[in-house]
N, C-alpha and C positions, 0 to 999 in steps of 0.2 A: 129206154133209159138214157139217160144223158149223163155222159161222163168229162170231166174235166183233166187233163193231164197237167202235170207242173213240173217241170224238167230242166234244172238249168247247166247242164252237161255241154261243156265247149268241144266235143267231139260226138259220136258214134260210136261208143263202147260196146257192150256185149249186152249191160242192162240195157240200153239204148236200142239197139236191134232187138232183143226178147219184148220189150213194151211197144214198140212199133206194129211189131208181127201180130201180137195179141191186140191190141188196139183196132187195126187192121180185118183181124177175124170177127171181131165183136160189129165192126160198122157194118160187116156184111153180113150179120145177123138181126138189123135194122135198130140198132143203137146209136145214138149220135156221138161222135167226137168231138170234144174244143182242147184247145191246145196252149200254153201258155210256157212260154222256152228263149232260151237266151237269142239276145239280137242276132245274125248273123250264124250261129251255131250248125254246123249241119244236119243238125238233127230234122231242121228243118225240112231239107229235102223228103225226108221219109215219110213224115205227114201228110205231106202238101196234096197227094190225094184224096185223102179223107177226110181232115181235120174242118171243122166248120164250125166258129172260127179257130182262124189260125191266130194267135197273137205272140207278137216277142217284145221283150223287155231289157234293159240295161240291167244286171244282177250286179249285185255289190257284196255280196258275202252274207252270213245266217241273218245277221240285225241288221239287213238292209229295209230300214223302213220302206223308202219307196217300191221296194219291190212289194212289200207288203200291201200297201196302199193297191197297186197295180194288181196285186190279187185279188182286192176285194172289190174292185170294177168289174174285172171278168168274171167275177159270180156274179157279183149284182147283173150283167148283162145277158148273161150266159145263163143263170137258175139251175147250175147242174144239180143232180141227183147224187152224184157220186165225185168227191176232189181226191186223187190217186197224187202223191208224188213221192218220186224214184231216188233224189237225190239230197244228200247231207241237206245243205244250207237250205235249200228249198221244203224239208223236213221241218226243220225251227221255225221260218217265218210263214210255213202253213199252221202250223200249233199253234201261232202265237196269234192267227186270224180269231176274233171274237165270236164264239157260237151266233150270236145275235148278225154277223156277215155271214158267216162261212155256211148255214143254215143247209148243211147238205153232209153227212158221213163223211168223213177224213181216213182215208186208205193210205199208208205208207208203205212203200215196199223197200226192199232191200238185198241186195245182190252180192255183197261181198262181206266173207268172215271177219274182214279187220273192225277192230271193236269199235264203236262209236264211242266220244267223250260220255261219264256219264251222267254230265245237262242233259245231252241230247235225248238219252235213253229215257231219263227221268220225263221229260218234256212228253216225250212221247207217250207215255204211257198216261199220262195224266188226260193228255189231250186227243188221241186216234183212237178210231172207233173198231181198227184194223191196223194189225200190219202183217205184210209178206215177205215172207222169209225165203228163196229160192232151195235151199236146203237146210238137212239138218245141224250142218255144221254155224252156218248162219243164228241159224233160232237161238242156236248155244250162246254164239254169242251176242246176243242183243237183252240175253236174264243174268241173272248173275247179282250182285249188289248197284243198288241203283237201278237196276233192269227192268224190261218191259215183263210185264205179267206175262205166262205162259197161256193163257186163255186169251190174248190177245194176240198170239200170233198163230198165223197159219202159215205149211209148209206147201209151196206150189211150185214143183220142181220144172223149171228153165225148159220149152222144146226146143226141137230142132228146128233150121229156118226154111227144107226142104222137104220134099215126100221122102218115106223112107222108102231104101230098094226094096223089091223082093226078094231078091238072093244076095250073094257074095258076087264081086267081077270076076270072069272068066279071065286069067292069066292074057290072052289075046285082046280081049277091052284093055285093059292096065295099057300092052303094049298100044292097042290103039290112041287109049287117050293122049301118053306121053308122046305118041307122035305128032297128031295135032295142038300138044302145046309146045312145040318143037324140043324137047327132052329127051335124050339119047335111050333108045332102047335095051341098050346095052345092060349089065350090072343092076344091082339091086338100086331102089330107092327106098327113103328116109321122107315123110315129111313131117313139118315141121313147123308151125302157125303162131309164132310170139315175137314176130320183128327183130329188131334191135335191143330191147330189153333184157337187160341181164338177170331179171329177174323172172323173166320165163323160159331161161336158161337156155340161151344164142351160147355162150361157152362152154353149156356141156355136150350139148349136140355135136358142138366141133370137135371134142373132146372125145365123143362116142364113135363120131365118125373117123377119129386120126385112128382110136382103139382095132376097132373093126376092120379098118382098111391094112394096117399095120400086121393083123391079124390074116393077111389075103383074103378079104373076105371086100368084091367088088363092090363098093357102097356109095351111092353121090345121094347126096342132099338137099333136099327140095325145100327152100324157106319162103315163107307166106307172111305176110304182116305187115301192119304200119313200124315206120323206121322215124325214130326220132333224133333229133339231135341233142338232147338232152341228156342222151343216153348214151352218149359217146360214141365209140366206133360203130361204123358205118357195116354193113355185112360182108360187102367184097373186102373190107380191111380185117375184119376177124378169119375170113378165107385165107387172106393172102398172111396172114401173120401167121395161119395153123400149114401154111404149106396145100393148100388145100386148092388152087386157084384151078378152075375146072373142072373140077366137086360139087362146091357146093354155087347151086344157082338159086338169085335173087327172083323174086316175082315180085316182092312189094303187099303192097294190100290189094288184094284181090276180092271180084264181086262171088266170083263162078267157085266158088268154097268146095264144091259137092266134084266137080272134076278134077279140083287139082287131089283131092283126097283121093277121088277112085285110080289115080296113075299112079299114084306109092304103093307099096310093098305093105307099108307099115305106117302109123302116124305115130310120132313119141311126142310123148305131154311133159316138160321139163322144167314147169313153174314150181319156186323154191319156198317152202313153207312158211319164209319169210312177208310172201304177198298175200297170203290168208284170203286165196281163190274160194268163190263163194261155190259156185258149182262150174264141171270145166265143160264150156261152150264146147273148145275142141274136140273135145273123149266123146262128148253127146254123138257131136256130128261126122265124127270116122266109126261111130260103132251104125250110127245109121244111115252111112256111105256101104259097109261092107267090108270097110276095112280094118285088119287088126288093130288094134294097140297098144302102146305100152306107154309107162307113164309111172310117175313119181306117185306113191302115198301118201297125199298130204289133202289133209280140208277136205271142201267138199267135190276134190278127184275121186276119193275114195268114193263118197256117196254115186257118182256119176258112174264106175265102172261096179261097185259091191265089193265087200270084203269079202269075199269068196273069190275073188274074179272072177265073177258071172259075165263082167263082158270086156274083159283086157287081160292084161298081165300088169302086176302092180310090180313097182322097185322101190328099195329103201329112199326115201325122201334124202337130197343135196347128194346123192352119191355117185356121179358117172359112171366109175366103174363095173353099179350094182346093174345101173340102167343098160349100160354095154352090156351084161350077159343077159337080162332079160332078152335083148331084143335079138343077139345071135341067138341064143332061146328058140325065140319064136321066126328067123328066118331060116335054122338051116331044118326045118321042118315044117314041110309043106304041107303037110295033111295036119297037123295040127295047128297051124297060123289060117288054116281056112276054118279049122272047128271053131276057134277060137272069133272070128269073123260073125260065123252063125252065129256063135252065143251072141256078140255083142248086136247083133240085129233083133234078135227073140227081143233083148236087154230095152233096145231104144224105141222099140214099137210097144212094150209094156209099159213103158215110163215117160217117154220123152216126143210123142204124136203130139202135132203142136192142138189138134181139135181139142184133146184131152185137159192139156193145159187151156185153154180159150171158158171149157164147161166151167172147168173149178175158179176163174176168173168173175165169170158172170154168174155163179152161182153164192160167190161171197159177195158180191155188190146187187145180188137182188133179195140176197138176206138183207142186206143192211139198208136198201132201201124200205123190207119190210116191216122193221123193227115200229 
């Protein structure tokens, strides 16, 4: 099968990593990849293994003609089987490719709740032959008035980017690991995976952590993430402004996801209902680290851990204070912050094995090659 990617994402987001990975599995199941993604973009890097060809382009927004034109070279060249694309604009000026070009199944996926305008919606359903919804909350919303047909979308829930454990870490790993990241062995740890963004809630963390500490309850803070400047203060200035300075430590964006996870205590998920998270990459990958979690009820976190908390502990969505008792909750109890652990392993190896996700991938693009 031959599949075409269309990608014009100026970073490596989370859809970005999920479609790599999968991509990825697929060429090693003797599928071809071509690849068509913004100039310069890092996405690039992740392909450049597999991709054959690799092409990038100048992107100008939805009704960028030329980008369109540049699509219908790379089929014409390329003859894929199957055109997959992940993001908005590149959504519109795939629908708007003419059957008579594009002469190959239109897959659009789609990774985040926040609603698309609804042209977009409309477009889509008129014109994709497919699209992917990473969770339920997503599906919800992409129907609705104007909305994509419900037989036209399927739910292919986001894996993990690692093997999953087979157990829970042994309290002496933890202490191992944060030795060799050089993190104080000392006190409990927090982490903590949404950079500088306020909207995946860098202030309530601080906020949980002044609570808890406040509380004599030893706690330092592990934070993970791209930091942007866009997003105003920096991490060591939300430290230093919470009193916190020697607390809480920066690492930045990091490759090694799976160790900084197994040397916390706890991972807490503190994206605000406001970002309409499509399913949470994080919650996936500390339930299939070994490590508990805890985490806001919001979108599709909820789908990621179960309304049951089958594999976390949920808190009232924007509330710190709710999320502070969850997570003393689940630290000053050690026998059940490790059950809790189990479940969420049982959780990410029933749902979230990336092979899993890769079958249900290639199994909707060899229906629709068969059609």
């Amino acid at each position: 099968m031959k599949i075409l990617w269309v990608c014009g994402a100026p970073i490596v987001g989370g859809a970005e990593r999920v479609t790599i990975q999968i991509l990825g599995i697929l060429r090693t199941r003797g599928h071809r990849v071509a690849t068509l993604l913004r100039s310069r973009s890092p996405v690039i890097r992740g392909v450049e293994a597999f991709a054959d060809p690799l092409r990038t382009a100048r992107f100008g927004g939805s009704l960028d003609a030329l980008a369109i034109a540049r699509l219908v070279g790379v089929i014409r060249d390329f003859k894929p089987e199957i055109v997959l694309a992940t993001t908005p604009d590149e959504w519109v000026w795939s629908c708007l490719v003419p059957h008579a070009a594009m002469k190959a199944p239109l897959v659009l996926a789609r990774h985040m709740a926040l609603r698309l305008a609804p042209a977009v919606r409309w477009l889509a359903d008129i014109r994709a032959d497919a699209v992917i919804a990473v969770s339920a909350a997503v599906k919800s919303s992409l129907q609705g008035r104007a909305g994509i047909r419900p037989q036209l979308i399927q739910v292919i829930l986001n894996p993990v980017r690692f093997p999953i454990r087979a157990d829970i870490c042994a309290d002496e790993t933890r202490i191992a690991l944060r030795r060799s990241l050089d993190l104080s062995a000392d006190g409990r740890w927090l982490g903590y995976f949404g950079g500088n963004d306020p909207q995946k809630g860098i202030g309530d963390l601080i906020e949980v952590t002044q609570q808890l500490r406040n509380d004599g309850m030893p706690i330092n803070l592990l934070v993970c993430g791209r930091a942007e400047a866009r997003h105003g203060r920096a991490i060591e200035q939300w430290a230093k402004d919470a009193g916190l300075v020697g607390v809480v430590w920066n690492r930045g964006e990091v490759k090694d996801v799976e160790r900084m996870m197994g040397a916390v205590d706890a991972v807490v998920v503190a994206t605000h209902q406001s970002l309409k998270e499509g399913l949470s990459l994080t919650a996936i990958e500390a339930m299939a680290c070994g490590t508990p979690v805890v985490a806001y009820a919001s979108g599709g976190v909820v789908e990621a851990i179960g309304e049951r908390e089958e594999g976390g502990l949920l808190a009232k969505p924007d509330d710190p204070a709710e999320l502070s008792r969850q997570v003393r909750r689940l630290l000053n109890n050690v026998e059940f912050a490790a059950e809790m652990a189990r479940r969420g392993l049982v959780r990410a190896r029933a749902l979230f094995d990336p092979a899993r996700a890769a079958d249900q991938y290639e199994h909707l693009f060899s229906s629709l090659c068969g059609r």
